[in-house]
DRENTORKE-765784 format. One line per field, with one value per residue: residue in one letter; y, z, x of N, C-alpha, C, O in turn; residue number from 1. Coordinates in steps of 0.1 Angstrom, whole numbers, plus 5000, padded with zeros to 4 digits. Each point is the difference from the previous one (the first is absolute). Example, Ala and Ser with C-alpha at 12.3 -4.5 7.8 and 13.67 -1.06 7.14 Angstrom:
BEGIN
rest <- c(A/S)
nyy <- c(4943/5011)
nzz <- c(5078/4986)
nxx <- c(5132/4986)
cayy <- c(5012/5011)
cazz <- c(5000/5000)
caxx <- c(4991/5009)
cyy <- c(5012/5011)
czz <- c(5000/5008)
cxx <- c(5009/4992)
oyy <- c(5000/5011)
ozz <- c(5007/5001)
oxx <- c(5010/5005)
nr <- c(1/2)
REM end
This chain:
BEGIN
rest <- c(X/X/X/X/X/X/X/X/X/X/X/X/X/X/X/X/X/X/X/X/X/X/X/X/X/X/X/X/X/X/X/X/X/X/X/X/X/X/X/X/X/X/X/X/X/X/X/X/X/X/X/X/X/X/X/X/X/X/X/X/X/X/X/X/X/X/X/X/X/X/X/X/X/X/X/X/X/X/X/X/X/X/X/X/X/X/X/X/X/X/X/X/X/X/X/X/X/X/X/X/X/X/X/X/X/X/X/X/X/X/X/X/X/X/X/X/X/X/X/X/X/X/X/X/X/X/X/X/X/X/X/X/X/X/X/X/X/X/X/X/X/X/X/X/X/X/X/X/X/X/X/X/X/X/X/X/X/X/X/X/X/X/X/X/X/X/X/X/X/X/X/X/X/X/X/X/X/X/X/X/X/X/X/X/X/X/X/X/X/X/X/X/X/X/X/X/X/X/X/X/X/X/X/X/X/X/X/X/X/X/X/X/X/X/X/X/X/X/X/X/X/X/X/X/X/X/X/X/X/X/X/X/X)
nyy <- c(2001/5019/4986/5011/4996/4993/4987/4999/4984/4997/4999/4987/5015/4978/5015/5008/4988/4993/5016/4996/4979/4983/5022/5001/4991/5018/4990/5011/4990/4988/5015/4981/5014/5011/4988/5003/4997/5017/5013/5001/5006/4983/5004/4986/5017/5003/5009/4984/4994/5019/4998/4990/4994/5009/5011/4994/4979/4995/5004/4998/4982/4994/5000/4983/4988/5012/5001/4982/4997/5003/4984/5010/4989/5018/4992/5013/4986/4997/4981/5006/4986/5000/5018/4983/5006/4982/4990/5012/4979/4984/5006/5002/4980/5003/5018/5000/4999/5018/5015/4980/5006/5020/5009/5015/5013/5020/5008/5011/5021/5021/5001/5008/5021/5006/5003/5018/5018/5012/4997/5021/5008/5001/5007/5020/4993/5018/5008/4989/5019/4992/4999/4981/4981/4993/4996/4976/4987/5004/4989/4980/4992/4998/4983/4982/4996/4991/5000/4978/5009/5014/5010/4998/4989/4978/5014/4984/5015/5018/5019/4991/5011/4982/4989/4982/5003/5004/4982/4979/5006/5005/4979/4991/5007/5000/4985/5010/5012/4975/4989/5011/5003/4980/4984/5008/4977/4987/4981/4989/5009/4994/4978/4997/5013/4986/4992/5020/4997/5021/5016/4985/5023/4978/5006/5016/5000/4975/4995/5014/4978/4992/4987/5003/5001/4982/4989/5014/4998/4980/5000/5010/4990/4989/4999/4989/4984/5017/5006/4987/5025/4996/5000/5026/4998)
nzz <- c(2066/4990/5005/4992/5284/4988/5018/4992/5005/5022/4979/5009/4997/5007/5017/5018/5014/5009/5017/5024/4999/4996/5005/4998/5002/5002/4988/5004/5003/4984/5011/5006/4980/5015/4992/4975/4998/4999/5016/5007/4980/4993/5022/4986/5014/4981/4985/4985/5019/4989/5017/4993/5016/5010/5013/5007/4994/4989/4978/4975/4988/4981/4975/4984/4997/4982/4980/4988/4995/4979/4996/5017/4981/4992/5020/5003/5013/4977/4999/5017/5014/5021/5018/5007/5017/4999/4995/5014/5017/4995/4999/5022/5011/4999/5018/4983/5023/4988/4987/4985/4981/5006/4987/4978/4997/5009/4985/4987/4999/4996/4977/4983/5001/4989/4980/4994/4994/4990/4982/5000/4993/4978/4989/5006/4974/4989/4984/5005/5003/5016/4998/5013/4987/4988/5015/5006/4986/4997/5011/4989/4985/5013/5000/4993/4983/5005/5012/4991/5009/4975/5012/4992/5024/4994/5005/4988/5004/4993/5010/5004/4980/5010/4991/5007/5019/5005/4991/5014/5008/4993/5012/5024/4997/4985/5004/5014/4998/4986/5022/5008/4994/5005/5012/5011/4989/5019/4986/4995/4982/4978/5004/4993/4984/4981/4991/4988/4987/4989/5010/4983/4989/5004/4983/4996/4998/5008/4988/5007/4991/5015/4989/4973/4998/4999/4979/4985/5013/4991/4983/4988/5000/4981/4977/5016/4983/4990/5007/4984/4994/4979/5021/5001/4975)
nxx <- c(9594/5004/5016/4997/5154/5008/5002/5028/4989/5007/5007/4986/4985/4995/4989/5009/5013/4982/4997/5011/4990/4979/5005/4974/5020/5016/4986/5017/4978/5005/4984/4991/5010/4997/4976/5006/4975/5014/5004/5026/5002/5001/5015/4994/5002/4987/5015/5002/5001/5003/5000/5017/4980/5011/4978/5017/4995/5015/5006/4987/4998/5021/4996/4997/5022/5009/4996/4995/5021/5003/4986/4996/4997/4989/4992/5021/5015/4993/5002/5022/5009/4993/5011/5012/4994/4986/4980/4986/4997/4983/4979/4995/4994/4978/4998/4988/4997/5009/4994/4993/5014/4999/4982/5006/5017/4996/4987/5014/5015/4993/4993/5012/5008/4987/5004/5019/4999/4986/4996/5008/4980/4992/5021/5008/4993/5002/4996/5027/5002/5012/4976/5000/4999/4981/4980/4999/4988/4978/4985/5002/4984/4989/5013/4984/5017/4974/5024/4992/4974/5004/5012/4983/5006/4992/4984/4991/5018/4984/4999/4982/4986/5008/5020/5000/5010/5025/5015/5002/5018/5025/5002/5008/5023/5016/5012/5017/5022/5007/5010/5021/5024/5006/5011/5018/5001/4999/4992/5019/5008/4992/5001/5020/5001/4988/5017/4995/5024/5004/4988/4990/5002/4983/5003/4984/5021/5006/5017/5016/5000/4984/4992/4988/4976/4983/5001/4984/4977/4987/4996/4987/4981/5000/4994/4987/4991/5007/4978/4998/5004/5017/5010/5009/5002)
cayy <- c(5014/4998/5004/5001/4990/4998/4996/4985/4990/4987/4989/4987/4992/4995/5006/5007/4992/4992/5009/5013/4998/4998/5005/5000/5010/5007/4995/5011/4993/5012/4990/5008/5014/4999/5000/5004/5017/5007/5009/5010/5014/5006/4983/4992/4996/4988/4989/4991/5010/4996/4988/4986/4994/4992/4996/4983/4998/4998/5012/5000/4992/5007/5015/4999/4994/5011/5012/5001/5000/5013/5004/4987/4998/4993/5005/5011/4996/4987/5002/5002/4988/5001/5011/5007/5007/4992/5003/5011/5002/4990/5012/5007/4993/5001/5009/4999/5015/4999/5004/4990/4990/4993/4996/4981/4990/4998/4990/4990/4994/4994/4986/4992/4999/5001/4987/4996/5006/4994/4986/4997/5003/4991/4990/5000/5013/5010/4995/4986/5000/5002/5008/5000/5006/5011/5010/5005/5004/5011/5010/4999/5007/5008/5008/5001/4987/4996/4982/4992/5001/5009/5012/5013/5012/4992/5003/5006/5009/4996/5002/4987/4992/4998/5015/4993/5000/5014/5003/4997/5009/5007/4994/5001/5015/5001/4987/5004/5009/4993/4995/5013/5009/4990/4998/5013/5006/4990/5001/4996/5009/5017/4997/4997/5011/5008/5017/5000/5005/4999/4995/5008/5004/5008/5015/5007/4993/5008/5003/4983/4990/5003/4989/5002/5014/4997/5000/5006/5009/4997/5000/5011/5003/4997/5011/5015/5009/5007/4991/5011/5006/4997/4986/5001/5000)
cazz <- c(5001/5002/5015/5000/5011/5012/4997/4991/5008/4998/4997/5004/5000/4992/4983/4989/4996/4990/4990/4991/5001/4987/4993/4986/4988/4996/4985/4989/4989/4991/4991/4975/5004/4994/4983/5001/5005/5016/4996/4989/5002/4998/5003/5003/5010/5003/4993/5007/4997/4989/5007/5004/5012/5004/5007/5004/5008/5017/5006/5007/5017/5016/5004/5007/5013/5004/5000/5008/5012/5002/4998/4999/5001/5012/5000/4995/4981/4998/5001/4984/4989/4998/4993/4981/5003/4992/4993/5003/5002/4995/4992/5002/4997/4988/4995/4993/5005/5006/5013/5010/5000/5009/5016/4997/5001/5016/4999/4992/5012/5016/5001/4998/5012/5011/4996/5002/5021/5006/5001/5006/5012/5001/4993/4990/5000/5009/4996/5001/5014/5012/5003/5011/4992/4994/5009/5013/4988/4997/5007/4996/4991/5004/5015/5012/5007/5013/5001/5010/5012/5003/4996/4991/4996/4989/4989/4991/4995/4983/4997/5002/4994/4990/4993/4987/5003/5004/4983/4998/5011/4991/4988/5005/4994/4992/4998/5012/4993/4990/5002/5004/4990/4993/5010/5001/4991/4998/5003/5013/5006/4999/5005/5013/5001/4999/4986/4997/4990/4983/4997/4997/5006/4991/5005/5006/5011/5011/5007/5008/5012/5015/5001/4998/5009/5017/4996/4996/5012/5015/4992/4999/5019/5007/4991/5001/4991/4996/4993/4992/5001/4994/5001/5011/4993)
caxx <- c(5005/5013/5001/5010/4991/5004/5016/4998/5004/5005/4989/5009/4990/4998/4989/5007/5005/4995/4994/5009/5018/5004/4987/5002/5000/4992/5004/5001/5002/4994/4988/4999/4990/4985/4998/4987/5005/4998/4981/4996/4995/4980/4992/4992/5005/4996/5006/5011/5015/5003/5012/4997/5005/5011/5010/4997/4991/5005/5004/4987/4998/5007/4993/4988/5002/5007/4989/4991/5003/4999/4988/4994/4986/4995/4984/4988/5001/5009/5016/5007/4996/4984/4996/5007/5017/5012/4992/5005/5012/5004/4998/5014/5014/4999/4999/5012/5007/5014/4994/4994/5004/5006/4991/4995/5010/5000/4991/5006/5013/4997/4997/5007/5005/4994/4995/5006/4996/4988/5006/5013/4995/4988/4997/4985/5002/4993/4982/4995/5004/4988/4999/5008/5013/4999/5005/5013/5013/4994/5004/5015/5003/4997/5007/4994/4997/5003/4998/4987/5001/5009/4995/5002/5008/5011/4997/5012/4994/5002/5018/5006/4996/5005/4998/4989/4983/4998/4998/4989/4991/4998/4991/4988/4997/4994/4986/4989/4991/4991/4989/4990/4993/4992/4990/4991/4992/4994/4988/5003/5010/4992/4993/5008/5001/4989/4998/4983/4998/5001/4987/4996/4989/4991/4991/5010/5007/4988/5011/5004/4990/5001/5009/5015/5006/5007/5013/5006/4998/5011/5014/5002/5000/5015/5009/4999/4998/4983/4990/4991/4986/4990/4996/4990/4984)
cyy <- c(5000/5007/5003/5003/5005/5000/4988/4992/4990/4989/4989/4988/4991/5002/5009/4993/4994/5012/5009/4997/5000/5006/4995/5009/5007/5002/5015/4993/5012/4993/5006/5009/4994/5004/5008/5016/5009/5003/5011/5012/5000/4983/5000/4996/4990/4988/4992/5006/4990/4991/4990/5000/4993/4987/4983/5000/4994/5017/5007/4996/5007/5016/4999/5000/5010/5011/4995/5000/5021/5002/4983/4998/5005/5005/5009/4998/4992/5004/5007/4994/4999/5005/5004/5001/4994/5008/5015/5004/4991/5012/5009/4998/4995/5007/5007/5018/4997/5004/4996/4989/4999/4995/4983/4991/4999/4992/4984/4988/4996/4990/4991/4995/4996/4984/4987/4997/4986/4985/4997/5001/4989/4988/5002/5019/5009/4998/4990/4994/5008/5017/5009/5004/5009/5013/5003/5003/5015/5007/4999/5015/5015/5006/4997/4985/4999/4989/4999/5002/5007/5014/5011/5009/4994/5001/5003/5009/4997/4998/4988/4990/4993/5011/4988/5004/5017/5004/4998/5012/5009/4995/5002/5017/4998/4993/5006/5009/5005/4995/5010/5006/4992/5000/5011/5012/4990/5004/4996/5009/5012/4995/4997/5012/5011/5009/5000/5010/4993/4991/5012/5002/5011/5011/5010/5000/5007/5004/4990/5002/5008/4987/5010/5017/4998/4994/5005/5013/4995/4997/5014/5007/4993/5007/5015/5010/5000/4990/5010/5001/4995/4984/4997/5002/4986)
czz <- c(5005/5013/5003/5015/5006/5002/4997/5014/4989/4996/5001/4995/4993/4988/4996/4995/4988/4990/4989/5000/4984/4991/4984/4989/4994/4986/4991/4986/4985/4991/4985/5007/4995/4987/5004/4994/5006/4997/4987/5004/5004/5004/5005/5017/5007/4994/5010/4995/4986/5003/5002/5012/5000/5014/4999/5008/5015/5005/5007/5014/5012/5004/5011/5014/5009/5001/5017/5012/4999/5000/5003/5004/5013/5000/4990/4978/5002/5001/4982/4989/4991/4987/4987/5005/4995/4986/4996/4995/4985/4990/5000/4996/4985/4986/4991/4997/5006/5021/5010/5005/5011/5015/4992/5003/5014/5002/4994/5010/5011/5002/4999/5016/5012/4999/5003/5019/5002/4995/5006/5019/5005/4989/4988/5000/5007/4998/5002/5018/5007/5004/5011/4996/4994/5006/5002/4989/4995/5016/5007/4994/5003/5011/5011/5010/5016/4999/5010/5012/5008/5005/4994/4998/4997/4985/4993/4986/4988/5000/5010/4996/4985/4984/4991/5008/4997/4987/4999/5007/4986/4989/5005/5003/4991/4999/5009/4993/4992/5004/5006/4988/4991/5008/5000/4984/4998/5005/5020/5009/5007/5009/5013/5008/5007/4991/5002/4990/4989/5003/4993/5011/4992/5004/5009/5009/5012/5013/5011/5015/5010/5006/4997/5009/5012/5002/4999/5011/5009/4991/5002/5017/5005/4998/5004/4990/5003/4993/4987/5000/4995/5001/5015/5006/5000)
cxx <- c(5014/5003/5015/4999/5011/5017/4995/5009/5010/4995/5006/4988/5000/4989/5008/5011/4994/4991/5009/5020/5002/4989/5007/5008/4987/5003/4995/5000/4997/4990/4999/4991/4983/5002/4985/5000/4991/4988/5000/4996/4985/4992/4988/4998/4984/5001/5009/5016/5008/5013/4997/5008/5013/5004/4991/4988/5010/5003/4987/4999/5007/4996/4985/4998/5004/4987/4991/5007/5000/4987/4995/4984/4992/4985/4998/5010/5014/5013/5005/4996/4990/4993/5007/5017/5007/5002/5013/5018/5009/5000/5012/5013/5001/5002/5013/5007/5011/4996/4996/5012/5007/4995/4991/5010/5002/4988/4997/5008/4992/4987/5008/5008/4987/4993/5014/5003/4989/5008/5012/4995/4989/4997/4985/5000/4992/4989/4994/5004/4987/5000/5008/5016/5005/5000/5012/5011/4998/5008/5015/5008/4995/5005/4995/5000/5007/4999/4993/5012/5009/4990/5001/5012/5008/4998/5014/4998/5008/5018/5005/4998/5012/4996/4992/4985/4998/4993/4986/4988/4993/4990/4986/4990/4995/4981/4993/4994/4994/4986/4991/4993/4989/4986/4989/4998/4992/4983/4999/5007/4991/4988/5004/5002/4989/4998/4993/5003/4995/4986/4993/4984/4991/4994/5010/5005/4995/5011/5004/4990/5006/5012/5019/4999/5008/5012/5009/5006/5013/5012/5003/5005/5012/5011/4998/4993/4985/4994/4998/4991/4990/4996/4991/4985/4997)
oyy <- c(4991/5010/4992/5003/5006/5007/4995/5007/4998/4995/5001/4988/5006/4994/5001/5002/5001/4996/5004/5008/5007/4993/4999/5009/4995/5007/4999/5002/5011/4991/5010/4999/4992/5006/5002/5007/4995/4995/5003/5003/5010/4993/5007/4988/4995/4990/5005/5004/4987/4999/4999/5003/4990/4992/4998/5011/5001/5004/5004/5007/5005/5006/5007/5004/4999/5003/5006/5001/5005/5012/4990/5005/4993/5007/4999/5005/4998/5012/5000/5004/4999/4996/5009/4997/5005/5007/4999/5008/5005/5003/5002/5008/4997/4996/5002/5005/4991/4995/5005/4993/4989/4995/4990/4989/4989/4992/4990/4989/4990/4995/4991/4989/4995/4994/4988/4990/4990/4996/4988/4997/4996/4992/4992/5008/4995/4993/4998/4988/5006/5007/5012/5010/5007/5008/5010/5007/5005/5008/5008/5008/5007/5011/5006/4997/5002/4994/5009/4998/4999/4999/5006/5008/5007/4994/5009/4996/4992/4990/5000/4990/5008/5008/5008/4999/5005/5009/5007/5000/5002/5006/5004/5002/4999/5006/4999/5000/5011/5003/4999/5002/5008/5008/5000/5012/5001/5010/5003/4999/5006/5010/5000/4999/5008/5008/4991/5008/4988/4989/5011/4992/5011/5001/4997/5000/5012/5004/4990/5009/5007/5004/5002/5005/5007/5003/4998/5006/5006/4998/5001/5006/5002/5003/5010/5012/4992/4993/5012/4991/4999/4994/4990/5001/4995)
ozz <- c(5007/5002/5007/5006/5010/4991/5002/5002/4988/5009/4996/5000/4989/4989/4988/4988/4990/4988/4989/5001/4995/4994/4996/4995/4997/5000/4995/4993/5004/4992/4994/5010/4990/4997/5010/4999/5004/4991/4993/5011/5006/4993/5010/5000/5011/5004/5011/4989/5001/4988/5006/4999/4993/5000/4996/5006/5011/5011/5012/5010/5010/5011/5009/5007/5012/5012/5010/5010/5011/5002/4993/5011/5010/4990/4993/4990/5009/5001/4989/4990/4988/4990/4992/4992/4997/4997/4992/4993/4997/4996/4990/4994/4995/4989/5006/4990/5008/5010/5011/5010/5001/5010/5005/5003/5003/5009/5004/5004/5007/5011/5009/5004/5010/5010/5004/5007/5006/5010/5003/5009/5012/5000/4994/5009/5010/5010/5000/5003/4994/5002/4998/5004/5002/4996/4998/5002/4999/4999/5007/5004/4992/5004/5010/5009/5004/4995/5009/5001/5012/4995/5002/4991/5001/4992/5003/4993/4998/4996/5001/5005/4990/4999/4990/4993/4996/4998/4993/4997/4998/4991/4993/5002/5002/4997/4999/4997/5000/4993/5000/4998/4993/4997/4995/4999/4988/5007/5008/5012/5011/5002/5009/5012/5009/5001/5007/5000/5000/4997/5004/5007/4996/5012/5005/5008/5002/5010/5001/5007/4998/5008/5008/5004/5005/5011/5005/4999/5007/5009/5008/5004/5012/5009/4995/5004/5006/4994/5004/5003/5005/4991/5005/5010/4996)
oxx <- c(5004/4993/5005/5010/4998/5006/4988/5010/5000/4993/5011/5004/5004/5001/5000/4999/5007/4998/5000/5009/5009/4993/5011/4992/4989/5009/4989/5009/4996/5003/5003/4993/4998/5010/4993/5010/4989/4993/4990/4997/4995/4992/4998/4998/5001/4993/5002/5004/5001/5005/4989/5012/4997/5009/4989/4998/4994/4998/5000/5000/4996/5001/4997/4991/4999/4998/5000/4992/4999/5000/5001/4996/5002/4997/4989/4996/5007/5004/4994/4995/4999/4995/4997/5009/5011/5010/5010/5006/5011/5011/5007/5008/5011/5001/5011/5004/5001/5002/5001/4998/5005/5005/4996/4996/5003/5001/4993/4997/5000/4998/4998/4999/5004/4996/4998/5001/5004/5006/5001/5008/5000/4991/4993/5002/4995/4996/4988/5000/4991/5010/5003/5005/5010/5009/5005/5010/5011/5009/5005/5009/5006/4996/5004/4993/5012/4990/4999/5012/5003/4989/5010/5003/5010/5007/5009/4990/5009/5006/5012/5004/5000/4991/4996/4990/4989/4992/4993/4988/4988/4996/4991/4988/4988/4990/4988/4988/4995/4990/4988/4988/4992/4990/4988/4999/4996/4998/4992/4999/5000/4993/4992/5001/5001/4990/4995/4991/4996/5000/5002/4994/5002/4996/5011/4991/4996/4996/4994/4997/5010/5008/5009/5011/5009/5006/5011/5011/5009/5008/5009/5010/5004/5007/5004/5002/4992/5007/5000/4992/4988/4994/4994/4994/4989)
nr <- c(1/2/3/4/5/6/7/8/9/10/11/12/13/14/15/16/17/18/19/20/21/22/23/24/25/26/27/28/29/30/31/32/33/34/35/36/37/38/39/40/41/42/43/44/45/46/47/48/49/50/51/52/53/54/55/56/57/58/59/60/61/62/63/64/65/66/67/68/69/70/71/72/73/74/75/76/77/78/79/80/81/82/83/84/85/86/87/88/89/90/91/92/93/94/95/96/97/98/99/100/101/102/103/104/105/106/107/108/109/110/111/112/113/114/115/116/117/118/119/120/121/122/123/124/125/126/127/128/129/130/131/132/133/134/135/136/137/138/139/140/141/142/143/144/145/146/147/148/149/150/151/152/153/154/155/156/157/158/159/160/161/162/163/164/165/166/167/168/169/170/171/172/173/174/175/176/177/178/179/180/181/182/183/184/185/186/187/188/189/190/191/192/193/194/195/196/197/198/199/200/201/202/203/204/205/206/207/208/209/210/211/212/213/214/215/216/217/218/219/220/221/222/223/224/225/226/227/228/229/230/231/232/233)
REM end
């Protein structure tokens, strides 16, 4: 089916010396536009999207490796990955719309760069380095890195971050809110959640359980609004 802190301190440290003296170019490369054609007037939206995928199986991987640090597996359903997000996303960047293209090419660039990062940092790309790393390179990029055994209010914030991780930041936007919007149309999403819609129900509806009244009582009692009449039967 188709799915579509603080003030910044003085840094003197040798982890920031070796994290951020020589960051990676950030490479604005231009990829061949996606082939193929679009849905058309009148599509089919449980068919497979009429485009052939584009990205590599290392790019896969480094996506994969990225989603689940934004959704990552745990007791009540599987991680991004798991669940299709790649899947999702490889669809997207695929997709042969002027429209999309410029959040497919910030996607494009920023594996490429982040895969570049991870070997100039660890000697082995993002998906093939240690769990541990990968973190700390993700939350690099993100504005929040504290060096070992600093406290929190060394946090250095996005605007003191070199300008190749800041670009990357705009890449990791994008993929966070592919994997949101993915995830949670998943058979795992909607279960991680709890939906309890779009069930059908036979015979005439017998109205919501004492479970969703009492919910719904004390949601309402915070907001201050009235319960309805017709749900006080």
């Amino acid at each position: 089916m188709t799915i579509l802190a603080a003030t910044v301190p003085a840094i003197g440290t040798s982890i920031w010396a070796t994290n951020y003296a020589s960051v990676s170019p950030y490479q604005m490369k231009s990829w061949p536009k996606p082939t193929g054609p679009g849905f058309g007037i009148d599509p089919d939206l449980s068919a497979p999207a009429p485009w052939p995928n584009i990205l590599t199986e290392q790019q896969r991987r480094t996506l994969a490796a990225l989603v689940d640090i934004i959704i990552p597996p745990d007791e009540v359903s599987p991680g991004a990955a798991e669940a299709g997000v790649v899947d999702f996303i490889d669809e997207y960047v695929s997709a042969p719309y002027e429209s999309l293209r410029y959040h497919s090419l910030s996607i494009l660039n920023g594996i490429d760069w982040i895969n570049t990062e991870s070997q100039r940092r660890y000697g082995a790309d993002f998906a093939d380095t240690t769990e541990r790393r990968r973190d700390a390179l993700f939350k690099d990029i993100r504005g929040s890195y504290v060096p070992e055994g600093e406290p929190t209010t060394k946090r250095i914030l996005s605007l003191a971050i070199p300008k190749p991780e800041r670009q990357a930041d705009t890449f990791l936007d994008s993929v966070h809110y592919l994997t949101i919007t993915a995830f949670y149309m998943t058979e795992a999403g909607v279960k991680d959640i709890d939906y309890r819609g779009d069930i059908a129900q036979a015979g005439p509806y017998e109205g919501p359980t004492e479970e969703a009244k009492a919910h719904l009582r004390d949601t309402l009692d915070k907001l201050n609004l009235p319960y309805p009449d017709e749900l006080k039967t």
